[in-house]
Structures are given as structure tokens and as C-alpha cells.
C-alpha positions, 0 to 999 in steps of 0.5 A: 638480925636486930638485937635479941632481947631476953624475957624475964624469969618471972613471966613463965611458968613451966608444966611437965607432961611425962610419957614413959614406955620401955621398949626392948630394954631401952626407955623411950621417954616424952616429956611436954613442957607447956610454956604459959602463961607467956606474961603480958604479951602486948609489951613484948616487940614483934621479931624481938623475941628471945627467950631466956634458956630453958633446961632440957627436962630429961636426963642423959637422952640416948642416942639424942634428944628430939625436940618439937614444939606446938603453937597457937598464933593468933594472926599471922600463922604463915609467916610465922618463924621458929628458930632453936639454939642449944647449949651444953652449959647455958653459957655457950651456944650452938647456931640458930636452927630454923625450925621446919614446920611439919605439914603432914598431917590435917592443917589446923587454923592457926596452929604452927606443928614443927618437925623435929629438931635432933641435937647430941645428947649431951646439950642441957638447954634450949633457947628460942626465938621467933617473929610472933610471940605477942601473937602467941596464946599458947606454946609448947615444946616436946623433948623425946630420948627415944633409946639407943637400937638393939644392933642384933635385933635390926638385923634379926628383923631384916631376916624375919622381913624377907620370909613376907611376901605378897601373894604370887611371889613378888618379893618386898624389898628387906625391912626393919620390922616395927618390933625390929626398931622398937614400935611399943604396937604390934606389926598388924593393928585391926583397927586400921582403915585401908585405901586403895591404892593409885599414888605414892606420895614421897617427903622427906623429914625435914628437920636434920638429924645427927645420929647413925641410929636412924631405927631411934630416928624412926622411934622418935618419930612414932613418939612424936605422932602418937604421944605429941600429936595424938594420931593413932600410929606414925603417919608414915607407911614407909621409912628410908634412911639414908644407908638405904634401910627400909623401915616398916612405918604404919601397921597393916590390918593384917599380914596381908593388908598393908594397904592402909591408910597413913597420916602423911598428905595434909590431911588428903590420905585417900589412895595414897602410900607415904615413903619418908626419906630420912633427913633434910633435902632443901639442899642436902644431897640424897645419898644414892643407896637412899634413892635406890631403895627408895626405888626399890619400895616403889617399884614393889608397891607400884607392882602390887597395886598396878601403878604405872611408875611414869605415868598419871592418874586422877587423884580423887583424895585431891580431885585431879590428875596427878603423877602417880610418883609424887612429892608431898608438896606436888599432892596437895600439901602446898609445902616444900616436901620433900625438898628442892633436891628429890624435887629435883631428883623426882623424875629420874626417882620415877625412871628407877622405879620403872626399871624395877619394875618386874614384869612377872610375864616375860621370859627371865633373862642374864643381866650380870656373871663371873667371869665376864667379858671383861675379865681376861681370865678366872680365879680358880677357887672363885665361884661363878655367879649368873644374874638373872631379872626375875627371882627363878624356880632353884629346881628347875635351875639346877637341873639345867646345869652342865659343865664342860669339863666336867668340875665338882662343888656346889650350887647355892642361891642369894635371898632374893633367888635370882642369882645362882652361884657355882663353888669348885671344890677342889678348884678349877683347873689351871689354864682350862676352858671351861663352859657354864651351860643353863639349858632353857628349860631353866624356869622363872618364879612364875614358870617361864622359861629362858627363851635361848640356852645360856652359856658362859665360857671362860678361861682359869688362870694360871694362878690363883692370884689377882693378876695386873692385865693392863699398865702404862708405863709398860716395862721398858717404854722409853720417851715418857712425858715428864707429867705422866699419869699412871695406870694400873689396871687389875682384874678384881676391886682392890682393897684400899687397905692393902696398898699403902706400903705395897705400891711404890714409885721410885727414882734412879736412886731408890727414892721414893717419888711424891706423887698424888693417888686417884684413888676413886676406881679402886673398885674397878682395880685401877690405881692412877697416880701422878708425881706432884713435880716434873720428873726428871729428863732422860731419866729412869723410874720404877714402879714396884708393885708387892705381892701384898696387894689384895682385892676385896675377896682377898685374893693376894698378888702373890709376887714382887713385879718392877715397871722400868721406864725412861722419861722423854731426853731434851729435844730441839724443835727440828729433831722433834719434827725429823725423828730418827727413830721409826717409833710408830705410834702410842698412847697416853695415858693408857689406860684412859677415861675418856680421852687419850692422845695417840702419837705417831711418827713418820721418817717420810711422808706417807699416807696415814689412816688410824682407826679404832676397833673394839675387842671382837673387831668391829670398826668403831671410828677413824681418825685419820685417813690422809697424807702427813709430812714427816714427824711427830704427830699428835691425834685425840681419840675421845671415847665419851659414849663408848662403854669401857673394855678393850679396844684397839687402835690400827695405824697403816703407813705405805712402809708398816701397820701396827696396831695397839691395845687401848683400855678404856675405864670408866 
């Protein structure tokens, strides 16, 4: 970049434009400042253009401060480049901050509208810079402290959300409503114009924000829209930041007109929704809870006005057939929205919103339940939980219950209504079969019943603890590689917090041994770590595993368990190959993802098959089927396109089979 030159105080004159509104308790402050007269242009050099700092017109902004700007240029508009610096003093700076232009709303000839810019609050200046300046007739620059969010009242609003319904009974996902995030308009206006429906138009908001308190980020929004760029609300219709919240944008006509037309597409509104993903996504990342919910408001809206998620259809706002899930730039905008990662992203966004998409029609069908078939055994006083497709009609649910033997507590449902869940009380029975029946009878929303009874059977623990079902190592394992990787498999999603302390590796002495954690599956209870050197030859090592160890429920292990092994002795090449001992076959690392290696010995030649069987017995591949010299063997199994759980390995000699269990973790 060439030298920056700064221009002198004299050339500008600064006008205030002041716009306060108190929201809630909070102050939402706008404040415009018109840079002009900009002085004789015609000495300024083009690219050459810096200014000289400009202090920030509000006091203590909160969360942030907001900043946009507005130009008229009168050559050389689509080349035009903004960029903004910040300061604290006016004597150290931030990085140069390339401003975004916003192409939402109608494009006007030679006018540059950015996006907004967010910085921390406690920056006191601004400086800019841009390739146009002598092209230049007016500028100016908006600053927006939108307040800080009432917590409470968010969440207040998210609860009042879900009592909105269409008619029918297909639920919206929950919502920040417009009072919940501090809109000073109401939830409805009269005065809005509807459109039909046939596409959703998807952005994201460009400039890079740098709060938690999205609910302002959506505040300064509105500000922006309404006090700087005159329209009559936020363009948007729907907000979605990226802890996956779902923000009401734009008001409906009424309660039940939500159907109106935004300020979002270029000026090309007609049949289309607008959703804002919240952040910059040329190259950020978008979180998945964000994509999620993002699916989640398509495939509401795509049931609502008949929208096929993966399909085409003509677009009468821009006269052509286009995909009915779309990005901004894809739908007539000829931008960059909404960014080369959704972009990226927009078919897989489309292929989500079609599995959410709910067929009110079909039979309502089990999609998840505790227990399951992976868990070995229940918790005594945990609830069990079935998850349906469909939201169900509670009644009918609940008088198609049986269980066997007969066990006392208490039927409640989540908010959505499509899961139902059984509390014992007192707990269930120690060691005892249970079966959890729905007879068909059982209802959706809609009135259509299970097409086939459903019933889950299950076995109590002994005790009501979280229970270690799988390890490698076992206790008393001998011959273990010196780089062995570890693995501990629970049956709940352990607690991070509950480990440290709790989970120790020892040598023969008693001290503790580096190791490095993979601590990525707690979720799916499973602890893997690996010693950060080789562990000694022919030497004994303990896992010690406290009862403090805990899973996300708090269900404690409740006892002190050790794990002894011995690491592999010093071999020479011909006793490896001409084993003493008849140590058939074994695994590691197990448990695995995706791949372990299978190791066999043979104190004679011998014909050889290895297959793999999952957990009901249904042969699943074999490995090996041939005659083998004596020795020590090695065979991978990779297991990349099967699902986890249980399997188990078979290897058949002319002397001897033995069969081992395999746990597969994904």
C-alpha cells in the first residue's frame, strides 16, 4: 500500500445528526455525522486518501459501537474501497477493516451504503481511507450504541415464542421476539405489504461483530435500516445468529400474516423471505447450531407456504427459474452474499431443511429412546425418554402406556410435544427386565396413528451409578505395545470437570505417567490417552479410575476401580515368529475408530478364517480365510462404513476358535 497522506483540520466541518430511543431501560443512541464539506477535491490524489482521526460522537456506547457510512461517488462507484481503523487514544490503531457494502436493499446510482462495522466500546476514534475521495460529493458516517440486552427478558420471550403456532398445529421453531431484543415497533405493523411466498433468500450480515449480545447486534441492525437508511423496519424477516437463536426480524401484518414483504433482495422483494445468518462468512466458518437453526426456520417456512426445499421454481420478483433455497447473491443481488462458505454450504443447508420438513400426513414414527441398544444396562432413577417425528396428541400417548412389571412415577412431555418421557418413582428395580409398550393407538398431532406397537425393553443395573462397560487394557493383559493408546468406554457423556484428579496413570512405582488426553468423545463416554514417551519394556502399569468421575446427569461412578497391565518383554526376531505361548488373538486399540489391527498367534501351521459379526450375529466381513505358517500374524479390520456399537471378531484354527468383543466409537 502507498503512503498515506493525512488531510488537514481545516478541510472538514462536521454536522451531528442525533437519534435517541430508550428501549426497555436501555438507550439506543444514533448519531450521524455529515463529512462536508470535503475541501478542494481536485488537490486530493486518488488511493492516497487518509483522513485525519475523527472522534467517535457517543459516550460509553454499550455493548459496542456500530459504525456505518454513506457516499455519493460520482465515477467509479463499483470499484469503490472503504477501509476503517479504530483507536482507544488516537495514537495507537487497530488493523485496517475493509468496509462491506450492503447490497440489500434497492441499489441506487452512484451511491456506496456499507454494512456495519462493530468494534469494542471502549475505542474513542476512527480513521479512514479509501481509492475515491476526489470522486467524492458527500459522506457520512453513522455511529450506533444499541444498549446492552435484558438476559431475562430474551429468554421471557423465547417461552411467549413457542405458544405461536400456525394454523394446523405446525409449530415454528422458539424466537427472540421483537420486544424480546428491544424493536421500539410492535410485533405486528398494519401497514406491511404481503407477498407470496415461493423462495428463501439466504445472507449473512457481512461486517464481523464482536459482542455475545447478538439481540444488540440485531438492535443496531433495525437502527441502521430505519434511522440511517430511511426504510420502514429491518429488512430482514428472519435473524439467526451463530449460538443458533432465531430472532423475529420484520413485523407481520397480524398474528397471523407473517408473510411480508422485507427490504433484503436488491430491491427484487416480491415472493421471497429473508433469513441473516449473523457474522461474516467470506471465510469465517458457520457454526453448526447456526446452520441448524437455520434449517430449522426453512423447513417451517418451506411447510407453511408449500416449498419444495430441494427444488426450482420460477421467480417472477427476478424473472427466472431459480432454486427455491437460495443465497442473496444467487437471487438477483449479483453480490457476494452470503458468503463463499454458505455458499459453499447451500446444498447440504437445502438437504437439512428437507429432512425437517414434516409430512403431517404419514404415520409418526421412533427416532430416538433411553435405553437403547447400545446401552448395556439403565440407570435406575434415570427417566426413559421416546422420541418421535411428529409432535403427538399427549392423550392418546399416555393411555397407550404399559409397563411390565408394573412401575409407579410420571409422564411428562418437552415443549415441542414429540417426546415423552417416564420418571420411576421410587426407582426402578435392580437387575429387572423391564418393557416400555406404546400400543398403535398412540396418535400424531394430526390424528395419525403408529402404524406398528412400540416397545423397548430394557435391563436395570445393579447399581445407580455410571458403570465403565468397555476398556483396553483389560485388567491383567500382558504383551501390551509400549505406544499404547488407551480406552475407556462408559455408558453416559462424561462431565470434563469431573476427570481431572480422578483418572490416573501410573508406573510400577507409583508415579504418575505423562500421557496426552483425546478428550473430544467425552460426550459418547469415552476417555482416550496416550503416554507422551514409550512406556517401559516388560513393565507394569495401573489405571486408577475414582468414584468421583461423573456424567453430564451426575450419575457418579461411586467405587475406586485399578486396570493392571504389562507392556511387551524384549524379543528377538526368531522368538517372535516361533511363539511359545498359544495367545490366539487380540485386538488394538480397542476400543477404535475406525481402524484396529487384529493380531493372531499360531504354534503350528494351521488353516485360518477371521470374521466379524455385529452384535445380533449377522456376519459382517471376513478377513481371512487361508492356511498361515506358524507365528505371529497381524490383520487390519477398518470399519469406516459401519456404524458404532458392539461387534465381534471370530478367529477359527484346526486346534481352537475364540471369539473377541470389539467396540467400535464414532
Amino acid at each position: 500500500m502507498q503512503t498515506l497522506q493525512k488531510t488537514k483540520y481545516q478541510i472538514i466541518s462536521l454536522l451531528f445528526l442525533f437519534v435517541t430511543i430508550s428501549v426497555s431501560g436501555q438507550e439506543m443512541i444514533n448519531k450521524k455525522i455529515e463529512y462536508s464539506p470535503v475541501g478542494n477535491l481536485s488537490k486530493a490524489v486518488p488511493s492516497e486518501f487518509l483522513s485525519e482521526a475523527i472522534e467517535i460522537p457517543i459516550e460509553n456506547p454499550e455493548p459496542f459501537i456500530a459504525i456505518g457510512l454513506s457516499a455519493t461517488i460520482t465515477t467509479g462507484k463499483d470499484n469503490a474501497h472503504f477501509y476503517l481503523r479504530v483507536s482507544k487514544d488516537g495514537d495507537n490503531w487497530s488493523n485496517w477493516q475493509l468496509v462491506e457494502k450492503d447490497n440489500e436493499g434497492e441499489q441506487i446510482k452512484n451511491k456506496f451504503i456499507s454494512s456495519l462495522s462493530f468494534f469494542d466500546k471502549e475505542n474513542k476514534f476512527i480513521q479512514f481511507h479509501t481509492n475515491v475521495f476526489s470522486n467524492i460529493e458527500d459522506l457520512s458516517f453513522s455511529f450506533i450504541s444499541p444498549g446492552k440486552t435484558d438476559k431475562a427478558q430474551i429468554e421471557k420471550s423465547i417461552q411467549q415464542s413457542k405458544l405461536n403456532k400456525t394454523l394446523g398445529g405446525i409449530e415454528r421453531p422458539a424466537y427472540v421476539t421483537r420486544k424480546g431484543w428491544g424493536c421500539p415497533q410492535g410485533e405486528n405493523v398494519s401497514s406491511r405489504s404481503l407477498t407470496n411466498v415461493t423462495h428463501i433468500i439466504i445472507h449473512h450480515s457481512a461486517g464481523s461483530t464482536v459482542s455475545n449480545d447478538y439481540a444488540a447486534v440485531v438492535k443496531s441492525y433495525w437502527n441502521y435500516h430505519v434511522n440511517t437508511h430511511g426504510w420502514a423496519d429491518i429488512g430482514y424477516n428472519w435473524l439467526v445468529d451463530p449460538n443458533g437463536v432465531l430472532y423475529k426480524g420484520r413485523a407481520w401484518k397480524s398474528s397471523t400474516q407473517e408473510n411480508v414483504m422485507g427490504a433484503h433482495n436488491s430491491g427484487k422483494n416480491g415472493n421471497t423471505v429473508g433469513i441473516c445468518f449473523i457474522g461474516n462468512y467470506v471465510s469465517n466458518i458457520p457454526s453448526d447450531k447456526g446452520l441448524n437453526m437455520l434449517a430449522s426456520i426453512s423447513a417451517f417456512l418451506s411447510t407453511k407456504y408449500g416449498i419444495d426445499p430441494e427444488g426450482k421454481s420460477y421467480h417472477n420478483a427476478i424473472g427466472k427459474t431459480n432454486d427455491n433455497i437460495t443465497g442473496h447473491g444467487q437471487s438477483g443481488g449479483g453480490t457476494s452474499c452470503p458468503g463463499t462458505q454458505i455458499k459453499n454450504r447451500m446444498q447440504s443447508i437445502r438437504e437439512l431443511t428437507a429432512s425437517k420438513v414434516l409430512d403431517v400426513s404419514a404415520a409418526p414414527k421412533v427416532i430416538a429412546t433411553y435405553p437403547n441398544a447400545k446401552v448395556d444396562s439403565a440407570y435406575l432413577s434415570k427417566k426413559v425418554s421416546i422420541e418421535f417425528t411428529h409432535p403427538m396428541n399427549k392423550t392418546s400417548v399416555e393411555n397407550a402406556i404399559t409397563i411390565t412389571p408394573n412401575a409407579f412415577g410420571t409422564i411428562s412431555w418437552n415443549s415441542e410435544n414429540n417426546i415423552v418421557y417416564f420418571t420411576p418413582s421410587p426407582t426402578f428395580i435392580k437387575h429387572t427386565n423391564y418393557i416400555f409398550k406404546i400400543s398403535k393407538t398412540a396418535m400424531s398431532n394430526w390424528d395419525v396413528p403408529l402404524e406398528n406397537d412400540i416397545e423397548l425393553s430394557f435391563v436395570t443395573k445393579a447399581r445407580d451409578n455410571l458403570s465403565l462397560i468397555a476398556n483396553y487394557p483389560k485388567d491383567g493383559d500382558n504383551n501390551i505395545a509400549t505406544n499404547v493408546t488407551v480406552g475407556l468406554k462408559f455408558d453416559g457423556s462424561l462431565k470434563a470437570s469431573s476427570l481431572g484428579g480422578n483418572v490416573l496413570f501410573l508406573d510400577s512405582e507409583g508415579k504418575a505417567v505423562p500421557i496426552s488426553v483425546n478428550a473430544s468423545e467425552y460426550s459418547a463416554g469415552i476417555i482416550r490417552f496416550t503416554p507422551q514417551a514409550l512406556l517401559d519394556e516388560n513393565s507394569t502399569y495401573t489405571i486408577h479410575l475414582k468414584e468421583g468421575i461423573s456424567e453430564t446427569e451426575n450419575y457418579t461412578f461411586g467405587m475406586n476401580k485399578i486396570i493392571s497391565f504389562t507392556t511387551k518383554a524384549p524379543t528377538s526376531v526368531n522368538d517372535f515368529n516361533n511363539p511359545e505361548t498359544y495367545n490366539l488373538i487380540s485386538a488394538y486399540p480397542n476400543p477404535f475408530n475406525p481402524t484396529t489391527t487384529l493380531e493372531y498367534q499360531l504354534k503350528e501351521s494351521s488353516h485360518v478364517s477371521i470374521k466379524v459379526y455385529d452384535v445380533i450375529g449377522n456376519l459382517v466381513t471376513t478377513l481371512l480365510d487361508k492356511n498361515i505358517t506358524s507365528g505371529t500374524h497381524k490383520i487390519f479390520f477398518e470399519a469406516n462404513n459401519l456404524p458404532s456399537g458392539v461387534y465381534f471378531s471370530q478367529i477359527i484354527t484346526k486346534n481352537e476358535t475364540k471369539t473377541i468383543k470389539l467396540l467400535l466409537t464414532k
